[in-house]
N, C-alpha and C positions, 0 to 999 in steps of 0.2 A: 504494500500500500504506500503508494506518495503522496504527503504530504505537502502543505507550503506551510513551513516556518519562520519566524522571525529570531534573528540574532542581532546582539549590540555589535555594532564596526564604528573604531576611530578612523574619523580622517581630519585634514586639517581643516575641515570646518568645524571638527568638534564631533561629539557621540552623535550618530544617525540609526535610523531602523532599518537594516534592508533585508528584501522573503528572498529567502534561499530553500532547496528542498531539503527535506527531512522526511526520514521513513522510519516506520515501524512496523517490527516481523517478530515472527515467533515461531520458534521451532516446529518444522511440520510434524504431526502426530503421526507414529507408526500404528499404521492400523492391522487390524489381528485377526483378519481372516478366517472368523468363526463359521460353524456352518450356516448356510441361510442370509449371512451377511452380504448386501449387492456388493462389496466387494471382490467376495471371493465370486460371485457369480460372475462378476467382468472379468477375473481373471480366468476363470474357467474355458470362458467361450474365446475370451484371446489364443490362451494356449491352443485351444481344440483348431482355428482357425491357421495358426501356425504349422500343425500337424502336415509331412509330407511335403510341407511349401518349402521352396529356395526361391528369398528374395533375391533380385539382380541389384547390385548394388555397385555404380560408376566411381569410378574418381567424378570429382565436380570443381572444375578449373575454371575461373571467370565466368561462373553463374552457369557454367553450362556442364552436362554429362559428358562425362570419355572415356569412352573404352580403348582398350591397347589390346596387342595378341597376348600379353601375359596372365592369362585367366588361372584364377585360384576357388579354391572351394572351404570355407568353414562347416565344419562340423561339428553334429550336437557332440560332447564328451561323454554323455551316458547313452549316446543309439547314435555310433558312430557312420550309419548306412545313409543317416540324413544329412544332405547337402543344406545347411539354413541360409548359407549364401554363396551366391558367386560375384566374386567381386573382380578386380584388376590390379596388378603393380603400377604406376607410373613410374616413367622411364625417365633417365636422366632432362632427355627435353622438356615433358609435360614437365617435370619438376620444374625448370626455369621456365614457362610460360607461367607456371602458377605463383614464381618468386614477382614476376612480371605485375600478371593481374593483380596478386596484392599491393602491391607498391602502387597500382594506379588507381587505388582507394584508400589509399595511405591518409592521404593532406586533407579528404573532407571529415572523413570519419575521425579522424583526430580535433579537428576543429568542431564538429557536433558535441554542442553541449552536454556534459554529464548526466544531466537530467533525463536527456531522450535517450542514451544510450542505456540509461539502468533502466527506464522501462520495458525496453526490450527482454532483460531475464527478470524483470520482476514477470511480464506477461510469458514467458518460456515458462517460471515455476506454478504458474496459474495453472498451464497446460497441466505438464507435470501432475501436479498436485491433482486434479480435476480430469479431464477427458483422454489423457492421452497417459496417466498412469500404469492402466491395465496393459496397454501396448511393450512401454516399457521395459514392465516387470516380465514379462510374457517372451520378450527377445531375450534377457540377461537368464533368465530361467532355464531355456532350450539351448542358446547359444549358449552361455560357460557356463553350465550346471549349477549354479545356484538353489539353493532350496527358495521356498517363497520367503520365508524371516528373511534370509541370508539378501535376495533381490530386493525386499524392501526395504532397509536399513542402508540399503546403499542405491537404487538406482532412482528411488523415492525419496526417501527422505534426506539421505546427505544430499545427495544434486539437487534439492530443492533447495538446501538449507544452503548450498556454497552457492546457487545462484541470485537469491534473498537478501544474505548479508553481505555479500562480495560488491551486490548494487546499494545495501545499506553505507557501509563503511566509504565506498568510493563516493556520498555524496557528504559522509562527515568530513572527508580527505578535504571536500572542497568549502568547507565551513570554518575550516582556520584559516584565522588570519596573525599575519606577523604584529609584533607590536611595533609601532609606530610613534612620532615624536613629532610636533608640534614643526619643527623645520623640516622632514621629512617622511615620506609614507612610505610604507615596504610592505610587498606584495609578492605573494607567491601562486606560482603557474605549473599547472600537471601537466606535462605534455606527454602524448607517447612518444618512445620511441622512433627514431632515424633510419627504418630499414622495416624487417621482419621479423615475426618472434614463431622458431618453429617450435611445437610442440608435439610431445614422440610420449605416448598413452601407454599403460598397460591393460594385460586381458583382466584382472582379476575385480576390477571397481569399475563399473561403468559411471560413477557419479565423478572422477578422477578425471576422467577423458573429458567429459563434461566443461570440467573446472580447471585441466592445465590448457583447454582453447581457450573459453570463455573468458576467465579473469583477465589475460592480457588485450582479449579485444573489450572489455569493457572500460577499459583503462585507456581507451585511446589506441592500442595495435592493429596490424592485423595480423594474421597468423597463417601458418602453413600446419596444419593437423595430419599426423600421421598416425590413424587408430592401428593398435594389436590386430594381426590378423584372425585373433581367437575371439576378438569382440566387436569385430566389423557389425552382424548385425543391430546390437544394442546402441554402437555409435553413431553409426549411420542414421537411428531414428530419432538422438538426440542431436544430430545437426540437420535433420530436417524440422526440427520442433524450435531447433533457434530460428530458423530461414521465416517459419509458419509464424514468430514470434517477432518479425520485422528488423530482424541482422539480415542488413543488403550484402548482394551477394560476395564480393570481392573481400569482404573483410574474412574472412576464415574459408582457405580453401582447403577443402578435404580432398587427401593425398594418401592410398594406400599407398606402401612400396616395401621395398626388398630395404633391410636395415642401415645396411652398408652404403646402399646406394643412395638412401634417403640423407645420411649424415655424413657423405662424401660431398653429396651435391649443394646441401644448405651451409655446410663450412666454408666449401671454396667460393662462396657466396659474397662481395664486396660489401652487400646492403643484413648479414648476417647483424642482426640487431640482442637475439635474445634467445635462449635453449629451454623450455621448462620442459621438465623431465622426469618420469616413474618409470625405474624397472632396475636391472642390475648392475651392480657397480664395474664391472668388466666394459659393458656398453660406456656406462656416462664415462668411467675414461679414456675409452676412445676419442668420444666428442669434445671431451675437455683435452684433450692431446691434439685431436685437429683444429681446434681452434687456439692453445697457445702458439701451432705451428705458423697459422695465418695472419696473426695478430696485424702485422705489415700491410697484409692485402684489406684489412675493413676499415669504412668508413668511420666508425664509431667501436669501443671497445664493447662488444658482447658481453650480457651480462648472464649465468649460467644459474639455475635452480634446479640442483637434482635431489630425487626422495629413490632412494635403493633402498632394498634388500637387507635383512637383517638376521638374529639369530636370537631371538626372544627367551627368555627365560624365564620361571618362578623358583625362586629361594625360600623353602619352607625353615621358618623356624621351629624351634623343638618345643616351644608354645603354641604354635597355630593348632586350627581347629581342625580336624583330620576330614571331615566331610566339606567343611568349606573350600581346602586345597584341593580336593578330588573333584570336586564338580566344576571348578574353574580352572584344573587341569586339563579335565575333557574338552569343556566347551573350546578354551583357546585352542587346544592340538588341535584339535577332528573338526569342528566348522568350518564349512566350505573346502575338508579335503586339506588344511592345514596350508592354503596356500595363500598368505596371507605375512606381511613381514612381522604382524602383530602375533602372530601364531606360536601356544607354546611349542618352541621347539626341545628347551630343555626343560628338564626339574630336577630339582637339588634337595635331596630329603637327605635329615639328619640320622643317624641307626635306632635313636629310639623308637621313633615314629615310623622308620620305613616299611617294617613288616605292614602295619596297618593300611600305610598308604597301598602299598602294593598290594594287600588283600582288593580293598574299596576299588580301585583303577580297575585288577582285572574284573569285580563283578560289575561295575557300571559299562565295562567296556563290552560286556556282552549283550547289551543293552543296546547298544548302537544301529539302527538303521540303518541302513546302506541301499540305495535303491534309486528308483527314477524319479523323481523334483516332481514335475509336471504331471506325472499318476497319482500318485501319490503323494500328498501335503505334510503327512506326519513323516516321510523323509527325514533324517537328520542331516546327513551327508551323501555327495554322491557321486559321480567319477572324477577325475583330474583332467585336467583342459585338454591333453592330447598328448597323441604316438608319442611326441620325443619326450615329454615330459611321464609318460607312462616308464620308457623304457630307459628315465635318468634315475627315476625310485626305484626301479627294478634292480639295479646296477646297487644301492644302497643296499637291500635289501639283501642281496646277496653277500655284501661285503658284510653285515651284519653276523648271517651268519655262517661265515668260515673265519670273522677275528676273534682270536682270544679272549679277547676283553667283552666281548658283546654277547648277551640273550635275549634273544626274540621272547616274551614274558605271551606276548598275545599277537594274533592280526599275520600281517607278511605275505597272506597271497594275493595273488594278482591276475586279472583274468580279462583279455582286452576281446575277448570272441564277438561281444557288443556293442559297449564301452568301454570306455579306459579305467578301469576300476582296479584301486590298489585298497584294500583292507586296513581297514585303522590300526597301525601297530605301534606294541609298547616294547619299549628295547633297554632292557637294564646294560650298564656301562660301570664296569669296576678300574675304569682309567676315565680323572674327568680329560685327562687330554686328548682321548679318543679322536681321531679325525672325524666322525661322525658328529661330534660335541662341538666341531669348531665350525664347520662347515656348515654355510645354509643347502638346505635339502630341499627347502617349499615345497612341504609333501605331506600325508598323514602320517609320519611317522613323530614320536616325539623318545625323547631317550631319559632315563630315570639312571644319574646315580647315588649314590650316598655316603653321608659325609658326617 
């Protein structure tokens, strides 16, 4: 909701009133898909409608669709036989036509006032939130296997909430003012950036993709978006709901592409303005390497925002509560398949407590649901995004058990006849320095030693 507020500003005529806008949001509600709820009824018929379908899904370079010969296929990760999309790489040229088209929407959309630009994702979270939810949830659900909590906490309510106050806070940005002095006034000016800001998505949040294009084109950029190719569907219907949402076309072009070639082409780039970035730290220092290399060739120094990969942990102390560490051991491991940088990866129980812990982990662990999202709601978790990722836990799994140090306690198999489904496993470690313990895995596996 936008408001028109009043703030006090000194100038040298002395205190004046002038309306500036101001907004007030509130966290979107996660709603709870009971039975009989029209929620769950909208999502039901979305999914059912998605069933067997492969959306075609272009590159979209200066307002327009383009295909190339490099055609790709996304697939569900829990019914790997379904094509949910076919999309395209863009090749190194479409890449610079679309460095191009941005830039020739550079100067007005930076100069469009704040105000018109943040309605555009206040009216995106409207959608969102309202008619085009169930769609959404319905892509992120089929495409990366989300359960429905797991699709709603993220392709609902966080991208609601990062599109909300991201247009909140960008019009408080423009409500400060400097202080000022009787012989002179000082005045401060957003502008965007001098070039382009590309931004490179991961598959596991669709609300991320969301938020590493949107925040810099709301800020005055434009952007060159290059979605995971594991979450093209779900992205692709969140830059159709910005376009449907009144962001003209040129400021965010949507750029599938091959990795290399995408962050080959935007570095060697002279107008390379800005990098925002989720996935793993192997990648961002690539791009953070090809761009200390270029530094010489850009017009302005690139500014770089990366969020990688991580290796999460819980530290039980020999006071904690033994039921409360177990049930917030599962949720963080096994949600969404553990692939997740938040995700427990380790746990640290002390010897008093560990017999107990380890009893409680393996009976809740047999508790676990493992299944298809979209059939089934009460799903807890459900395959891993794909082949290479199947068969990089696979390779853990094995190495689990031929080390010395390691016992599979529960879980370990894996079965891709369908989907890519690898079993929630608990791996006790009598060496914390296990390579297992150091390394991220982004997988269902989590590892228990004791100390």
């Amino acid at each position: 909701m936008l408001q028109l507020g009043r703030v006090v500003r000194q100038s040298r005529a002395g205190l004046r009133w002038h309306h500036c806008a101001a907004a007030e949001v509130k966290n979107e509600p996660i709603l709870e898909f009971k039975h009989g709820s029209p929620e769950r009824s909208a999502l039901q018929k979305a999914l059912q409608d998605l069933k067997g379908k492969t959306e075609e899904i272009p590159c979209v370079v200066g307002g327009e669709a383009v295909w190339t010969k490099d055609v790709r296929y996304q697939l569900s990760p829990f019914n790997h036989s379904h094509k949910v999309a076919k999309y395209c790489y863009a090749d190194k040229d479409l890449l610079n036509r679309a460095i191009n088209a941005a830039l020739s929407a550079r100067k007005e959309w930076d100069l469009k006032p704040v105000e018109d630009r943040a309605q555009v994702f206040f009216k995106a979270a409207d959608l969102l939130s309202g008619p085009r939810r169930a769609e959404v949830l319905a892509k992120t659900m089929i495409g990366q296997g989300k359960t429905v909590i797991q699709a709603e906490i993220d392709a609902a309510a966080e991208l609601i909430d990062f599109f909300r106050f991201n247009a909140k806070y960008a019009l408080q940005l423009q409500r400060e003012e400097l202080i000022s002095v009787p012989v002179s006034t000082n005045r401060l000016v957003y502008r965007g950036l001098e070039g382009f800001v590309a931004a490179v998505s991961p598959f596991n949040f669709t609300a991320i993709g969301g938020n590493l294009a949107g925040a810099p084109a709301l800020m005055g950029n434009v952007v060159l978006w290059k979605p995971s190719d594991t979450a093209m569907l779900s992205n692709y219907a969140v830059y159709k709901i910005l376009q449907e949402a009144g962001l003209p076309p040129n400021v965010i072009q949507f750029v599938p592409a091959d990795g290399p070639v995408f962050g080959d082409t935007v570095t060697s780039s002279e107008h390379l303005s800005g990098i925002n970035f989720t996935g793993s730290v192997p990648t961002f220092k690539r791009l953070w390497k090809q761009v200390s290399e270029n530094l010489d060739r850009y017009r302005t120094f690139p500014r770089l925002a990366g969020e990688c990969g991580g290796k999460n942990f819980h530290f039980v102390h020999k006071s904690a509560d033994v039921e409360s560490a177990v049930n917030g051991a599962i949720r963080s491991a096994f949600e969404y398949s553990g692939q997740k940088c938040s995700a427990c990866s380790r746990l640290y129980a002390p010897d008093s407590l560990w017999p107990q812990i380890k009893a409680r982990l393996l009976e809740e662990h047999g508790k676990i649901k493992v299944g298809n999202p979209a059939d089934d709601f009460s799903t807890f978790t459900s395959a891993v995004i794909d082949e290479k990722a199947f068969r990089r836990i696979q390779g853990w799994i094995k190495h689990a058990e031929e080390s010395p140090s390691l016992t599979i306690l529960a879980g370990g198999r894996c079965d891709n006849s369908v989907g890519y489904v690898v079993e929630p496993t608990i791996i006790e470690s009598k060496d914390p320095k296990e390579r297992i313990m150091e390394e991220v895995t982004c997988s269902p596996i989590t590892e228990h030693p004791y100390i």
